[in-house]
N, C-alpha and C positions, 0 to 999 in steps of 0.2 A: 632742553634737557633730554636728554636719550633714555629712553623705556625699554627694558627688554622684551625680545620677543615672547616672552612666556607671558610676561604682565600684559601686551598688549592681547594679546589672543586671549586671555584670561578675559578680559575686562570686553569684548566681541562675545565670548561665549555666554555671558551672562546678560549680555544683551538683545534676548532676540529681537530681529528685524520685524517682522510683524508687528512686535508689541509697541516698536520705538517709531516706527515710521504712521501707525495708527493713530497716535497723538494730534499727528500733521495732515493727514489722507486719509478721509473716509476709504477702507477699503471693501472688497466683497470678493468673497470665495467663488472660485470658478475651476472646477477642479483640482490640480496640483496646486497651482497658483492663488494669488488675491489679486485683485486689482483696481486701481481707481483712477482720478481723474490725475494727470500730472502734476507736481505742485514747480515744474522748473517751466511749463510754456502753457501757456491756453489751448486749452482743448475742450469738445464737446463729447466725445465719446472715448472710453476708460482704452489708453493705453498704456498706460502703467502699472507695469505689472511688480507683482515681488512673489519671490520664491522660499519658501522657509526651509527647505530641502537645501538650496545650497544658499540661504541666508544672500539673499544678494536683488537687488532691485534694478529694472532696469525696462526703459522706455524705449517703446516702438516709433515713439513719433520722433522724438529729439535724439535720441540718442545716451540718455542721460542714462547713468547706472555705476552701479558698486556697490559695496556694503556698508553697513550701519555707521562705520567712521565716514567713509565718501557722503552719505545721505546729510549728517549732521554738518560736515563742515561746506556742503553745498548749500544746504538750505538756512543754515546760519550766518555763514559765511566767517567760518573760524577756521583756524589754523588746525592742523593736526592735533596739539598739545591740547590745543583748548576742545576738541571733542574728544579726546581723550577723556579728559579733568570729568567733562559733561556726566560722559557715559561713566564714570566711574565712581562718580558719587550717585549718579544714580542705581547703581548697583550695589553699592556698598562696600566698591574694590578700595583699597589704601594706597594712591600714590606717595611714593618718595618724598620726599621734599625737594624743594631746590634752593641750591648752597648759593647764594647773593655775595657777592664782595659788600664793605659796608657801607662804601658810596652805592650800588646800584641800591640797595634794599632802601635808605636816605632818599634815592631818586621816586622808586616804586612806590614808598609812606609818601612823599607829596603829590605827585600823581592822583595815588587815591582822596588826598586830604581834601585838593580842589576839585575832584568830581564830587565829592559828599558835600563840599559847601555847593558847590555849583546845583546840585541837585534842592539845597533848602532856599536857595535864591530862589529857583523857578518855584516853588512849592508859593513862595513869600509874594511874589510878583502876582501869582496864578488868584492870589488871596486878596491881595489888594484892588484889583480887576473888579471884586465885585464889593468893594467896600462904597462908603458916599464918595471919598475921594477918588475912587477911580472910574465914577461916571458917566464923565465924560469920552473917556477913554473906551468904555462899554459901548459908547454910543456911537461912538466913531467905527467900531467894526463892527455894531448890526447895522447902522447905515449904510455901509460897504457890501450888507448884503449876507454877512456871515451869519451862521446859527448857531445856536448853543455849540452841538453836536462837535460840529464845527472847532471854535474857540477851546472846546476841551481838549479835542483828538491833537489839536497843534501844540497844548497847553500855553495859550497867550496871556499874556499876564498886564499889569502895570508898574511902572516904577515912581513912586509918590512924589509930588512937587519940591517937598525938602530934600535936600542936597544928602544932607546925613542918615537919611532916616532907613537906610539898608545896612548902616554902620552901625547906628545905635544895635541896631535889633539882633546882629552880628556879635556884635562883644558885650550882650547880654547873653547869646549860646554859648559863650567862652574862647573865640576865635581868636586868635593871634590880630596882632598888624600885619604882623610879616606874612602870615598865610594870606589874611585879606589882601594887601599888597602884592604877593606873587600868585594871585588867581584872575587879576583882569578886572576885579568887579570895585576897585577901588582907584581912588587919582589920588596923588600926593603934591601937596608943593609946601613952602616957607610960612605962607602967612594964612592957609587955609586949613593946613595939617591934610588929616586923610578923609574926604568927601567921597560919596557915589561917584560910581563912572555913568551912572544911566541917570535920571529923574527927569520926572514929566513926560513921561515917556513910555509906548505903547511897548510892550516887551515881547519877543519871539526867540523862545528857546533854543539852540542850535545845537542838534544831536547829531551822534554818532551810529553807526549803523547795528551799533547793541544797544540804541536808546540811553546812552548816556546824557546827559548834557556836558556841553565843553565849551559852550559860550552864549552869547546873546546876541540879538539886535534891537536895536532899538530904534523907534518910530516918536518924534518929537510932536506934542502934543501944541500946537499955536505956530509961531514962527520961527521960531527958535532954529541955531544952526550949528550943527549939519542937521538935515532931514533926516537921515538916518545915519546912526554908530552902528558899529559892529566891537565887538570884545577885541581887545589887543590879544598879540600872541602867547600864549604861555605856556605849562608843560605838556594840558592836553588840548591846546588849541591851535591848529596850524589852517587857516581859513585855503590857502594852497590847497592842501591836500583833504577839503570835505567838503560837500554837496548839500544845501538846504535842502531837507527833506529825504535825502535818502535813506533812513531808516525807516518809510513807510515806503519807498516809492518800490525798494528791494525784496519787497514781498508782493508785489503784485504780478508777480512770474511773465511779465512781460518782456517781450524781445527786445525791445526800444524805451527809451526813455525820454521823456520833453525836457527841455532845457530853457531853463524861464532865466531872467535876470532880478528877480527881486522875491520878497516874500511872497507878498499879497498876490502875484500872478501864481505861483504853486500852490498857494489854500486856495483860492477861487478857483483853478484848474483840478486840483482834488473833491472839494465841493461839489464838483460838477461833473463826476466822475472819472476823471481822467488821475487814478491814482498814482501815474508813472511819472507823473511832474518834480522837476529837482531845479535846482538855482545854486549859481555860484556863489561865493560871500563878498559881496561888493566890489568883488574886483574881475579884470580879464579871465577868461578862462584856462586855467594853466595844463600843461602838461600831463601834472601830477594827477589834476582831477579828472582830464581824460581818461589815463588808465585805471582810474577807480571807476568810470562810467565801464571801461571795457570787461570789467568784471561780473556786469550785468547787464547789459546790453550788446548787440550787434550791432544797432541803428539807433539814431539820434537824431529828434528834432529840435531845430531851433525854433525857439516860440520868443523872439526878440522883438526891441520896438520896432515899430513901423518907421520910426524918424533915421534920420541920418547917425546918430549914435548906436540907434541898431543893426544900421546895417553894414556900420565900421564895425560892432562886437562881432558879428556873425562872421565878415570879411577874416577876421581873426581869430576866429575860434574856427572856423571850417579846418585848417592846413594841419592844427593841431591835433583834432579828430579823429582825421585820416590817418595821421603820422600813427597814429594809436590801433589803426587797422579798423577802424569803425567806417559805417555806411553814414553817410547826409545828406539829411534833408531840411529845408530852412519853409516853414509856414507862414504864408500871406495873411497880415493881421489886419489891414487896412478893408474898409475905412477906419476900422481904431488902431488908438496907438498900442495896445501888448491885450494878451490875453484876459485882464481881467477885466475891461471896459467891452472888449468883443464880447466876453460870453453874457455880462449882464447884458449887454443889446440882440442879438443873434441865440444864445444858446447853446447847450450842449450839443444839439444834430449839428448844428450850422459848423461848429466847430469839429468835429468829426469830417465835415465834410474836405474843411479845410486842408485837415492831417492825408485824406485820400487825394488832395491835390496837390500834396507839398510838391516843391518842385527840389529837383535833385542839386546839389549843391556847385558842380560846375556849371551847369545852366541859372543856377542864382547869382555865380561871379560873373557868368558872360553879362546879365539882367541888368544886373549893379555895372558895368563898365561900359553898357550901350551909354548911361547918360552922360557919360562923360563926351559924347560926341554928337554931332549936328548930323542925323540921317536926311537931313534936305540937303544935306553939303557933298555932292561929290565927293570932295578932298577929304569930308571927317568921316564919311562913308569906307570909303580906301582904307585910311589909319583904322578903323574900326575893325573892317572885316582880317587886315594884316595882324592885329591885336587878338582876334580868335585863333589863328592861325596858330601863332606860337603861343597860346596860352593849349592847344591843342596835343602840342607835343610834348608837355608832361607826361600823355601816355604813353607806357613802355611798353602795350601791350599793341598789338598788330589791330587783333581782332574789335578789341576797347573804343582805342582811337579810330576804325574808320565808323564803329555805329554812332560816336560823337559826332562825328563829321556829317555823317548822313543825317542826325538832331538837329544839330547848329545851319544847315543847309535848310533843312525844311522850313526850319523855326525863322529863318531870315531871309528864304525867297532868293539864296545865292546859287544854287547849283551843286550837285554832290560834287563831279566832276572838276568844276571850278575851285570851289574850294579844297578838293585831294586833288591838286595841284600848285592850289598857293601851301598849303602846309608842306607840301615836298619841296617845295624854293626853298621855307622858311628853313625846312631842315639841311637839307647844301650848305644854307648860308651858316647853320649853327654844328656843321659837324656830320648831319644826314641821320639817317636813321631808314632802317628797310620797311620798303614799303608794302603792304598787304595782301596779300596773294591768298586769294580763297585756297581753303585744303582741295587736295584732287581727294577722290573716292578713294577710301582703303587706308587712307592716312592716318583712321585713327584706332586700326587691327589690332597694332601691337598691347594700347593701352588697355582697348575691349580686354587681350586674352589675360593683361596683368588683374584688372580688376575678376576673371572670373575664377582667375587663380586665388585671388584673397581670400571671394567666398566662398571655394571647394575647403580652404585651412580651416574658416570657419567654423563651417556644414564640420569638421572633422572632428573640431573639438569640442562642440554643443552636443556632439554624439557622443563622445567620448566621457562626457560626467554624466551624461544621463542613462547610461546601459555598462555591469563592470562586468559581463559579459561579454556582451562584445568589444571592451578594451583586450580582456584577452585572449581575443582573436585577432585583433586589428595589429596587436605587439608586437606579431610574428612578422607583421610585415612594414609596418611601417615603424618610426623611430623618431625621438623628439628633433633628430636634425633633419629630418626629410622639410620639417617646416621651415622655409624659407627667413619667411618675414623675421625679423632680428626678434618683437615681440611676439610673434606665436611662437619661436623657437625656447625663448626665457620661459613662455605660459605652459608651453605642453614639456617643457622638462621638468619645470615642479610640479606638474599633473602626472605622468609617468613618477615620479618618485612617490609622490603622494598615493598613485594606486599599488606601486610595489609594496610601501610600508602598510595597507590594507585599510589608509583613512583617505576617503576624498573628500577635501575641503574648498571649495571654488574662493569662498567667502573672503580665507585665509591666503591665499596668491594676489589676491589685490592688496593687502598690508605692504608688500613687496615692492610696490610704484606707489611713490611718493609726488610725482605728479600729477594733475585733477585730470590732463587729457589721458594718461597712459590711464587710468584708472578707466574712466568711459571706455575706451578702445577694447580693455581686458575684460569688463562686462558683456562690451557683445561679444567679444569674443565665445561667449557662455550662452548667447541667448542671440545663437544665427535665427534665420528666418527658413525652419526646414523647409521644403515644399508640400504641397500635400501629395499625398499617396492616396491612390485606391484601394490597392491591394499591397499584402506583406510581400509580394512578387516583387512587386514595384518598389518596395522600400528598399529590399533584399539588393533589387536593380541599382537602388539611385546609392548607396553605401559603395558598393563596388565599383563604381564608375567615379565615385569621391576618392575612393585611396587608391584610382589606378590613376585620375589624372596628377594626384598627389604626387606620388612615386615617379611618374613620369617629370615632372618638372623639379624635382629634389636630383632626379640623375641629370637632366639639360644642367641645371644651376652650379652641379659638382665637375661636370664635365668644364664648364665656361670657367670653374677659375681653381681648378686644381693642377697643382707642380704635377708636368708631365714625366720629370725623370722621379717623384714621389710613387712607389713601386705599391706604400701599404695608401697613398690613397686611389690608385687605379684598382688595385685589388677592394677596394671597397665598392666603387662605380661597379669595375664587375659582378658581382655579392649582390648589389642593387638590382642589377637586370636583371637576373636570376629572380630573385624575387616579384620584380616584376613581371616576368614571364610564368611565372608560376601563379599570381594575381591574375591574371589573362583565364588562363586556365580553369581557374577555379572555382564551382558553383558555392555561390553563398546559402544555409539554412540559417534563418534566425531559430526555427523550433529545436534546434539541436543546440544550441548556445547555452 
């Protein structure tokens, strides 16, 4: 639904930043600012600062930053709408309603119907865990090693030997069939009517990353088969698209994420502090759940079995990873078979140590595809090393591919040389591909002088809200189009408007990017990294030498792509030097400002 801009800045303004971001971050006053410990990456000492001056937070370490909508739907991981909603009952602002056609609102009432029951299943499972009937079940996961603490934080439950006995106790709350039916938690046939879908059975709640529940698994107590069910699909269940455990694992502000295959490897992995452990739901790892991992992660380990099933999953979760833009790394679990027999033998260090040895995931495929060949064999030796070659040339990057090469050479005692020679055959034969040529010196001036362009824009506009003094100095000579970059041109035009109409709002220009990177970008754009000064000589110095290289590369960039026979834009280039030249000239006072 669309909010107007007066409601959304309404509902910002009555939010200060300090008070809402406090909830989540011990902070502490340190002059202008507060600041604390990041809550988006690990850190030891407080770079996280937030500003109440211009309502807006933003990290020295990561990068991270915005205002009080970006902080919530960061650290929640909600949509706009939904930190919206947040902050405005928090406030006590009145959203609109939103108008449903009366199939979607039909869709949205059952959605909610089977999160509410899903949520008294888990309550009912969570209950029976500790009744005489559930035992055994008790005892099967402290056997395993789990603790109370533990068994809670998961909420693991049981589901009782009788077939019916989650149905009786169901349409004694007053449940439908048909709701029981279209929530997963029920089987139906001819001569049995409606039965559990789970019984005798160790229960593991499956949530969603707002702590919903949206299904179960289940763990069969004796012989019984399958070893483990999972919930069939239904309206809030799509096992594709969610992660066991990701609703805890998404608040351990970790870069990386473990990737287990089953429950009990992510609660023994969490147990044992490693809270960034998640698992698919019984199946291959899809696409979908990639780019849900890429939403909080960079990097990714695989924590797979040690057997050959694992190391077919990993074979096929690696390519998908990548496809997603993620880093891999695949962890040695042997001599056990998965992470939770290791840590009960070995331990948490031991396990740590493991994660600093993963090995990176194209040297886990080369690992995996040595044994497929006889290294006493000449002949499977040859096919081997030919097999690295063109598994080589996936890289499209020059510099990528030849440090491979120099890995894969070391790692197997073939030769740098030899081998950036059989991979250049390989590529002849598949079409070619250029070959590597170290940079010559100087090669990479041009890029040096663009990146020290970006920070002079920056230095200009972190100056620019913090002194409206010196903006009306600065206005005489420079202009929102002198800024190149496509977004500091959009940022310091509504910053120029915003100082002409006599209110500067930093806070309120990130409402304007609706993307999470443009939002970060527009933060530092607000919080460069001045230099220090000694003297107000020096700062007097480093302002001026900011809007003369400004000025100078806003005339090169008008020059490079303005219509020559365009008479009103060379009369502007001209207008420019001039000012320029007049910027040359001119001694800066800050005490007169």
């Amino acid at each position: 639904m669309y909010y107007s801009e007066d409601l959304v800045e309404e509902v910002r303004l009555k939010n200060d930043i300090i008070d809402v971001i406090s909830a989540y971050v011990k902070l502490q006053r340190k002059g202008s600012s507060h600041f604390g410990l990041c809550p988006f990456h690990n850190e030891k000492s407080p770079s996280f600062s937030v500003s109440p001056s211009k309502q807006m937070y933003y990290c020295f370490g990561c990068g991270a930053g915005g205002n009080v909508f970006t902080f919530i739907m960061e650290y929640e991981n909600y949509s706009f709408p939904e930190a919206l909603k947040v902050l405005a009952d928090r406030a006590g602002v009145t959203l609109p309603e939103v108008e449903y056609s009366q199939e979607a609102r039909q869709q949205a009432d059952l959605r909610s119907a089977i999160l509410e029951l899903n949520k008294k299943a888990a309550k009912y499972y969570y209950y029976q865990l500790r009744t005489e009937a559930g035992k055994q079940a008790y005892h099967y996961l402290t056997d395993r090693g789990l603790s109370e603490e533990t068994i809670k934080k998961f909420g693991l439950g049981f589901s009782n030997k009788y077939s019916n006995d989650l149905y009786q106790y169901m349409k004694k709350e007053g449940y439908s069939d048909e709701l029981l039916k279209q929530s997963g938690l029920m089987n139906v046939d001819e001569k049995r009517g409606m039965y559990d879908k789970f019984w005798n059975r160790v229960m593991f709640p499956i949530m969603d990353v707002n702590h919903r529940v949206i299904g179960f698994g289940g763990r069969v107590m004796g012989d019984g088969k399958p070893k483990y069910l999972n919930s069939p699909e239904t309206k809030v269940f799509d096992k594709s698209r969610n992660l066991y455990g990701l609703n805890i694992a998404r608040t351990s502000r970790k870069e990386s994420l473990l990737i287990c295959e089953g429950y009990m490897d992510v609660i023994a992995l969490h147990q044992a502090g490693f809270h960034h452990a998640v698992a698919s739901l019984g199946t291959a790892l899809t696409t979908q759940q990639a780019s849900l991992v890429k939403r909080y992660a960079k990097e990714v380990y695989l924590v797979y079995d040690s057997d050959e099933a694992g190391r077919k999953a990993a074979l096929r979760a690696i390519p998908i990873l990548k496809a997603s833009g993620l880093s891999v790394k695949v962890i040695n679990m042997k001599p056990y078979k998965d992470p939770d027999e290791f840590i009960k033998n070995l331990g948490a260090q031991e396990f740590e140590k493991r994660i600093d040895d993963a090995t990176g995931s194209f040297m886990y495929e080369i690992e995996v595809l040595e044994k497929s060949y006889d290294m006493n064999d000449p002949e499977s030796k040859t096919k081997f090393h030919n097999e690295i070659a063109v598994k080589l040339l996936e890289f499209t990057e020059d510099l990528e591919r030849a440090n491979y090469i120099e890995a894969v050479a070391d790692k197997y005692h073939i030769g740098f040389d030899n081998l950036r020679k059989l991979v250049n055959n390989m590529a002849m034969k598949s079409g070619g591909i250029k070959e590597y040529v170290k940079p010559k010196s100087g090669l990479n001036r041009k890029k040096d002088k663009e990146d020290g362009m970006i920070m002079s824009q920056k230095l200009l506009l972190t100056w620019l809200i913090e002194n409206e003094k010196l903006f009306q100095f600065i206005k005489k000579y420079i202009t929102a189009d002198d800024f190149t970059e496509e977004i500091f041109q959009k940022v310091a035009s509504m910053l120029f408007t915003q100082y002409d109409e006599g209110m500067v709002n930093p806070a309120k220009i990130i409402n304007y990017f609706t993307d999470p990177e443009e939002q970060r970008e527009v933060a530092a754009l607000f919080n460069a990294s001045i230099p220090p000064v000694d003297t107000q000589e020096e700062r007097e110095k480093a302002i001026k030498e900011t809007m003369i290289r400004v000025k100078e590369n806003s005339i090169e960039h008008r020059s490079a792509h303005m219509d020559v026979t365009d008479i009103t834009q060379l009369q502007q280039v001209i207008m420019s030097k001039r000012h320029l030249q007049d910027l040359r000239n001119l001694k800066i006072s800050l005490d007169s400002l």
